[in-house]
DSSP file (Angstrom, degrees, kcal/mol; ACC not computed):
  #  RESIDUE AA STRUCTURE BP1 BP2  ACC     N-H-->O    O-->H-N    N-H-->O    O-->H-N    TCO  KAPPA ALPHA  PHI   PSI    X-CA   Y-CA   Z-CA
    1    1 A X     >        0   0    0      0, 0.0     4,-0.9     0, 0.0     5,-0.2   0.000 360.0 360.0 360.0 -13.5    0.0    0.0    0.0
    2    2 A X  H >>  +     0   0    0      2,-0.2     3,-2.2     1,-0.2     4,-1.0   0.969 360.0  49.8 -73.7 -57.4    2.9    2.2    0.7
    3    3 A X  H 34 S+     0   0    0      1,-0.3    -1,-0.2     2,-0.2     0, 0.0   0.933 118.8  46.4 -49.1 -51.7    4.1    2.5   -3.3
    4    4 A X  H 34 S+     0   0    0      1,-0.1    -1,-0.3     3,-0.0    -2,-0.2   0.751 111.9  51.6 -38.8 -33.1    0.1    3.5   -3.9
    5    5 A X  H X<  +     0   0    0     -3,-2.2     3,-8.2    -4,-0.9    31,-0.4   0.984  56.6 130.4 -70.6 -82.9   -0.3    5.8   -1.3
    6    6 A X  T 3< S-     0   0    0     -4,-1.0    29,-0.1     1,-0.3    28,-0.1   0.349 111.2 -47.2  10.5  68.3    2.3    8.4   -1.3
    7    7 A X  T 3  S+     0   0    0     27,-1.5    -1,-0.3     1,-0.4    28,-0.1   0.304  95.4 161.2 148.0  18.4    0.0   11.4   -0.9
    8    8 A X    <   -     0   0    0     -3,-8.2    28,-5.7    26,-0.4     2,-0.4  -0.260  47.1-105.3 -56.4 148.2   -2.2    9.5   -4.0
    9    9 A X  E     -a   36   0A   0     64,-0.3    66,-1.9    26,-0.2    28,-0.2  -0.735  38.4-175.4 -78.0 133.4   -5.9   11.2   -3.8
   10   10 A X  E     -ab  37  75A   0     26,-1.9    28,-1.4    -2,-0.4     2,-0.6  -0.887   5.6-164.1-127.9  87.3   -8.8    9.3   -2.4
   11   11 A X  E     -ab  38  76A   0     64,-1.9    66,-0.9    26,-0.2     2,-0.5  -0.883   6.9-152.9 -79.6 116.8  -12.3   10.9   -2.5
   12   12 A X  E     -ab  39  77A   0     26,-1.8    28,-1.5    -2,-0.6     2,-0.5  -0.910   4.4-164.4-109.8  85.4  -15.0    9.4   -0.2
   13   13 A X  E     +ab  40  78A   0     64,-1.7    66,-2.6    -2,-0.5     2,-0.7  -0.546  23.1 179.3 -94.6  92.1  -18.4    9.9   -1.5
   14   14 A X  E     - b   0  79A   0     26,-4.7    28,-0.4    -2,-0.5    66,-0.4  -0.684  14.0-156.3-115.6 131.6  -20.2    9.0    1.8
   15   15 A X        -     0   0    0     64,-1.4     8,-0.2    -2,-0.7    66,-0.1  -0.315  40.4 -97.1-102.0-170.7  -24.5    9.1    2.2
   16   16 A X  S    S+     0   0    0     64,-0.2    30,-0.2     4,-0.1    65,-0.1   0.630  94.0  68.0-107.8   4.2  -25.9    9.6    5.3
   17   17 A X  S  > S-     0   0    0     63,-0.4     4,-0.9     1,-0.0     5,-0.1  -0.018 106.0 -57.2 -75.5-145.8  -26.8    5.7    6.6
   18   18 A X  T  4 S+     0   0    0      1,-0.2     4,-0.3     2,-0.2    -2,-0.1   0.406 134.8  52.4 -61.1 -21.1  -24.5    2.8    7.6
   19   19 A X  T >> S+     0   0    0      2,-0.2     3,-2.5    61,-0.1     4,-1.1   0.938 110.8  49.6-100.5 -72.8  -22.7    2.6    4.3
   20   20 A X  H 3> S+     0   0    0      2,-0.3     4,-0.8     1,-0.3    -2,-0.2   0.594 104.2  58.3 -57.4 -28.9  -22.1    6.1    4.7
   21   21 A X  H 3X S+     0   0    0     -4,-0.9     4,-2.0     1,-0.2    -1,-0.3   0.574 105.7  50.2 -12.8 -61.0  -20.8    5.6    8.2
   22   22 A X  H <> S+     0   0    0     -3,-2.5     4,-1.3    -4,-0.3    -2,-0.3   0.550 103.4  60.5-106.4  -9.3  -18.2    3.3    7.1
   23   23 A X  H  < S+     0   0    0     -4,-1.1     4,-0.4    56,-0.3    -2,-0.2   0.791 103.2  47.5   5.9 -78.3  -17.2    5.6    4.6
   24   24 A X  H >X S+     0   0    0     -4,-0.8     3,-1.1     2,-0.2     4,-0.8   0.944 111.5  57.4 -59.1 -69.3  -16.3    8.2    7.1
   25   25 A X  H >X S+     0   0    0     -4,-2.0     3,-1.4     1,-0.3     4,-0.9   0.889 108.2  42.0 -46.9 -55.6  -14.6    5.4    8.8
   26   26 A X  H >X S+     0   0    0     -4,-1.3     4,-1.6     1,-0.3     3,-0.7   0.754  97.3  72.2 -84.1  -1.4  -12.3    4.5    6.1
   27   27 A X  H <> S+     0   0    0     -3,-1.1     4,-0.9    -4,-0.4     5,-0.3   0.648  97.3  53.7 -43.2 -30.1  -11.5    7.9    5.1
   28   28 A X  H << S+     0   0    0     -3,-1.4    -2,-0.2    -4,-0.8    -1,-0.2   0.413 113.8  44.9-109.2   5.1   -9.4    8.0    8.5
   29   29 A X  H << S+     0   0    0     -4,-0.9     4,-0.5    -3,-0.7    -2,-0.2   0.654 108.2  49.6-107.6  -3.9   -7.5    4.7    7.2
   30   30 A X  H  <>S+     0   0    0     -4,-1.6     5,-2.3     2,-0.2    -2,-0.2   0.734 112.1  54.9 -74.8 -31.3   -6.9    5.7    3.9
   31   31 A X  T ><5S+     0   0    0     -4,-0.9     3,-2.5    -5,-0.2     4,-0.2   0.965 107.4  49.3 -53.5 -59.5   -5.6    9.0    5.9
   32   32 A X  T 3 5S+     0   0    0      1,-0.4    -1,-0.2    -5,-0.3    -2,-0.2   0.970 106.8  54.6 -51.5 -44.1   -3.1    6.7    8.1
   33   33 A X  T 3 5S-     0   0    0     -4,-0.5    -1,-0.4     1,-0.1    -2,-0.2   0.348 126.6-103.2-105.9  12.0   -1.8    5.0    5.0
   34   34 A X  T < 5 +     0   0    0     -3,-2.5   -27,-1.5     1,-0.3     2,-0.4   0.840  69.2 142.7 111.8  41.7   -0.9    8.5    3.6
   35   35 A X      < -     0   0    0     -5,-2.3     2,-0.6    -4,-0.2    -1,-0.3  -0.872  54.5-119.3-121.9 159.0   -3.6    9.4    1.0
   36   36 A X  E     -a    9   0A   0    -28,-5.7   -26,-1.9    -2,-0.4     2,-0.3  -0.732  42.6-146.5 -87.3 141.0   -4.7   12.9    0.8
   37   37 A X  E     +a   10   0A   0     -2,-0.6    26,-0.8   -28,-0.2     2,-0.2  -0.813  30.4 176.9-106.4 146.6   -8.2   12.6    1.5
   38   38 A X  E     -ac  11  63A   0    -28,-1.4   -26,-1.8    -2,-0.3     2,-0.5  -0.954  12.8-165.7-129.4 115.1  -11.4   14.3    0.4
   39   39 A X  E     -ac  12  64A   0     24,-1.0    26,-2.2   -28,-0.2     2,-0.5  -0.874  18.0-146.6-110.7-179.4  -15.0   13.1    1.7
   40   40 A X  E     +a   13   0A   0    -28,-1.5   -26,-4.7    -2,-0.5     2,-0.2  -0.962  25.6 171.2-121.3 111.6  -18.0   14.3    0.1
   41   41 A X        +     0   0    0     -2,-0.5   -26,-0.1    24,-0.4    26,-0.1  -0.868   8.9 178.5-144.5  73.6  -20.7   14.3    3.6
   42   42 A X        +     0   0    0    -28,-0.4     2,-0.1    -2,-0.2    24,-0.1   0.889  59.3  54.5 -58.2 -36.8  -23.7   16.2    1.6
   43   43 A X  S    S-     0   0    0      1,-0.0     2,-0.6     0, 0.0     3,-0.0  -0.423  89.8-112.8 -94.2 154.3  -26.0   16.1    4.7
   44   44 A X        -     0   0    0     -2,-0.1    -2,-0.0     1,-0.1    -1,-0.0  -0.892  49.7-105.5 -99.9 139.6  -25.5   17.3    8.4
   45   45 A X        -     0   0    0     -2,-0.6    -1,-0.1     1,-0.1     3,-0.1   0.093  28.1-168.9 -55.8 158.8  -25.4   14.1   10.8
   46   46 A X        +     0   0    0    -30,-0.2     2,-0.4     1,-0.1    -1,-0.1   0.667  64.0  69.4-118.2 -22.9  -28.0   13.3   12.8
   47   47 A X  S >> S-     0   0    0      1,-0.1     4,-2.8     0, 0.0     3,-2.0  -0.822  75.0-128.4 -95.8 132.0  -26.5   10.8   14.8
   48   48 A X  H 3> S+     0   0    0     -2,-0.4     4,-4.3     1,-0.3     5,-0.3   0.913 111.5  52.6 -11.2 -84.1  -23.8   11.2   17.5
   49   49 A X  H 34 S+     0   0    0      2,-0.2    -1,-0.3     1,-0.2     4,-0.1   0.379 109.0  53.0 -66.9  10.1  -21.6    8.8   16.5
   50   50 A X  H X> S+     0   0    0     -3,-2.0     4,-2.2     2,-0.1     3,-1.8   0.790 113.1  51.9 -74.6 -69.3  -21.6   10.7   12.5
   51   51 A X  H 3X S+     0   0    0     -4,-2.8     4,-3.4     1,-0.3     5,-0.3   0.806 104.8  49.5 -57.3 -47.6  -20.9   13.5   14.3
   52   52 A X  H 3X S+     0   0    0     -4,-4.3     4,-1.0     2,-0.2    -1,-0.3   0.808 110.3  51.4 -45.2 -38.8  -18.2   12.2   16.1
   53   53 A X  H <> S+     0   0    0     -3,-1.8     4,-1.1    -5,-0.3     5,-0.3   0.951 104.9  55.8 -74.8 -39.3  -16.7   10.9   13.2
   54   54 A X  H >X S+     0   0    0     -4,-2.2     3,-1.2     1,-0.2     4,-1.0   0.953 104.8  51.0 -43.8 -58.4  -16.8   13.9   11.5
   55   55 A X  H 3X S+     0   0    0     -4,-3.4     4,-3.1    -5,-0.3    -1,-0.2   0.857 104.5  58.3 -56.5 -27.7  -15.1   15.7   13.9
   56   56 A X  H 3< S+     0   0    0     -4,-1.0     4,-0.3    -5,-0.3    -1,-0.2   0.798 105.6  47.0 -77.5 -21.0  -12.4   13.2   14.0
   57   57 A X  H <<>S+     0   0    0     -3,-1.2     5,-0.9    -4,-1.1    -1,-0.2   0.319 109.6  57.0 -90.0   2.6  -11.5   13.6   10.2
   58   58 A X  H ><5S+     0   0    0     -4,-1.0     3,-4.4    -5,-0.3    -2,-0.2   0.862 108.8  48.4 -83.5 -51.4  -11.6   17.8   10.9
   59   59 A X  T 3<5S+     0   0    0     -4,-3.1    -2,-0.2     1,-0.3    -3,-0.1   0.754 108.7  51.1 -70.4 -22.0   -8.7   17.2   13.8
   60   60 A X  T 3 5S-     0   0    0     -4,-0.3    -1,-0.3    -5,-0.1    -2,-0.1   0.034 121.5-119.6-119.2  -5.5   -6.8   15.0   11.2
   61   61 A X  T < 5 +     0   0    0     -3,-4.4     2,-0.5     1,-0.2    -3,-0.2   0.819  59.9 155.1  58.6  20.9   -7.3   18.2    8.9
   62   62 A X      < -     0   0    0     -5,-0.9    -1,-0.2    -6,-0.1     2,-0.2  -0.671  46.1-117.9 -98.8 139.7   -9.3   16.0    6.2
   63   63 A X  E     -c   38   0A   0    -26,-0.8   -24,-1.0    -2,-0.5     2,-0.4  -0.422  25.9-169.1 -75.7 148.2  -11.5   18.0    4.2
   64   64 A X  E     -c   39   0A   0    -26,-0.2     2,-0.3    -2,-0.2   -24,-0.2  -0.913  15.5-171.0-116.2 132.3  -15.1   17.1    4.5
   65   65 A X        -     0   0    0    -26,-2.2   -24,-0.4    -2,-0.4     4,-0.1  -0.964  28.1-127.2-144.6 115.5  -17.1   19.0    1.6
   66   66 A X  S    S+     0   0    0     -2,-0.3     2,-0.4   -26,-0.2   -26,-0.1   0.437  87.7   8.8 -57.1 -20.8  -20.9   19.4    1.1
   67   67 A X  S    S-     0   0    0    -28,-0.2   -26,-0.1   -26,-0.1   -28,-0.0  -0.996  95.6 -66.3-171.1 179.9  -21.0   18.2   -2.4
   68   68 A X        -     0   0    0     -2,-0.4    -2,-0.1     1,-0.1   -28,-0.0  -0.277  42.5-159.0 -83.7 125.3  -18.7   16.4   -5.2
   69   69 A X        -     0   0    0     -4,-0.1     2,-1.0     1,-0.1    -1,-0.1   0.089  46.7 -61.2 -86.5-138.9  -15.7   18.4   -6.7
   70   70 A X        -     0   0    0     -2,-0.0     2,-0.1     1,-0.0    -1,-0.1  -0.883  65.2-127.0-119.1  98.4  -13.8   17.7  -10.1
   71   71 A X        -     0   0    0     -2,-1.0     2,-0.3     1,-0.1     3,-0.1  -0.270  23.5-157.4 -33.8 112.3  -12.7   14.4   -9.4
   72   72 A X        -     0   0    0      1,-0.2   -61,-0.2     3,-0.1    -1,-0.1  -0.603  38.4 -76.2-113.1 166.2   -9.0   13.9  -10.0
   73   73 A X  S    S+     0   0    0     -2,-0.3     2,-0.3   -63,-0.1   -64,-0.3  -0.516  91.8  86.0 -57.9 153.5   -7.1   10.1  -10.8
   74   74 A X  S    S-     0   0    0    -66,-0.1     2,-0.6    -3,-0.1   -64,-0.2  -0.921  88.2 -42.5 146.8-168.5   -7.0    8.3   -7.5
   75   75 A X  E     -b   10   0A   0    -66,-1.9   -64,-1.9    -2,-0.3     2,-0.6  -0.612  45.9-176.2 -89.7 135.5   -9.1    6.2   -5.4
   76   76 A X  E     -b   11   0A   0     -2,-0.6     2,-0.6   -66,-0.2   -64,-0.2  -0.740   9.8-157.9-145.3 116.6  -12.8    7.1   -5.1
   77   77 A X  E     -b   12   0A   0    -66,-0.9   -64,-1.7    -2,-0.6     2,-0.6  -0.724  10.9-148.3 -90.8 127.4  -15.3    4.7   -2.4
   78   78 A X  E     +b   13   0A   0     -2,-0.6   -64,-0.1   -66,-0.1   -66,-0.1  -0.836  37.2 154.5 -69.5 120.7  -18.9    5.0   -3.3
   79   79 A X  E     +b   14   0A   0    -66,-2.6   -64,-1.4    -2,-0.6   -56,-0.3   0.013  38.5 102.1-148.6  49.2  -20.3    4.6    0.2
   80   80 A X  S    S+     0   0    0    -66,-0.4     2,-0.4     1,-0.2   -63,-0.4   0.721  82.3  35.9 -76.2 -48.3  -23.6    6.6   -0.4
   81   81 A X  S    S-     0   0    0    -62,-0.1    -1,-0.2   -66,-0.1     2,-0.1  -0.945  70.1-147.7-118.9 134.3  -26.0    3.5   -0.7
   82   82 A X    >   -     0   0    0     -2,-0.4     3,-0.6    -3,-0.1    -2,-0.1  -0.150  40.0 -98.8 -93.6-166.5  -25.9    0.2    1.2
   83   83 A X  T 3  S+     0   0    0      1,-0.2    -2,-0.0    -2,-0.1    -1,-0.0  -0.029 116.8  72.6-110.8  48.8  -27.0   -3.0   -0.6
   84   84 A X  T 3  S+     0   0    0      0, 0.0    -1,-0.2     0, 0.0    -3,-0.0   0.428  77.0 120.9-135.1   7.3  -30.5   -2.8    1.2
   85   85 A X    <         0   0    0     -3,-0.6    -4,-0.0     1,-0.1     0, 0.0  -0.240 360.0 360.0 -25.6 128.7  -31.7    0.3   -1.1
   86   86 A X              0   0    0     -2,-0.0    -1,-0.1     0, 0.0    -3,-0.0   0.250 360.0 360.0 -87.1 360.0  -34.3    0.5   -3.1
């Protein structure tokens, strides 16, 4: 993961259930293994533990941004919909 990493862009397009949740969450381990991160968090949380996570990628200085920018080469997680969508 190291040779990938190296400051590679990751955007983390994350919607606001359980999917989105784990999103959040791997936004702060694609941070740890050194990719500059962007998620995409359209909604304000409603739940605690969203909120908490949110705050926990702000102290880690990753930006969280209200809707999708202009998508550069990298990694990019859909974590908007979970597989029990309709």
């Amino acid at each position: 993961h190291e040779d990938l990493a190296a400051g590679a862009p990751a955007t983390i397009i994350c919607g606001p259930g359980n999917n989105g949740g784990d999103g959040l969450v791997a936004a702060r381990h694609l941070w740890h293994f050194g990719y500059n991160v962007t998620v995409v968090y359209p909604r304000e949380p409603k739940t605690e533990l969203y909120k908490r996570l949110l705050t926990q990628l702000r102290q880690h200085k990753i930006e969280v941004l209200g809707e999708l920018p202009e998508l550069k080469s990298g990694v990019v997680v859909d974590a908007m919909l979970g597989f029990s969508s309709t």
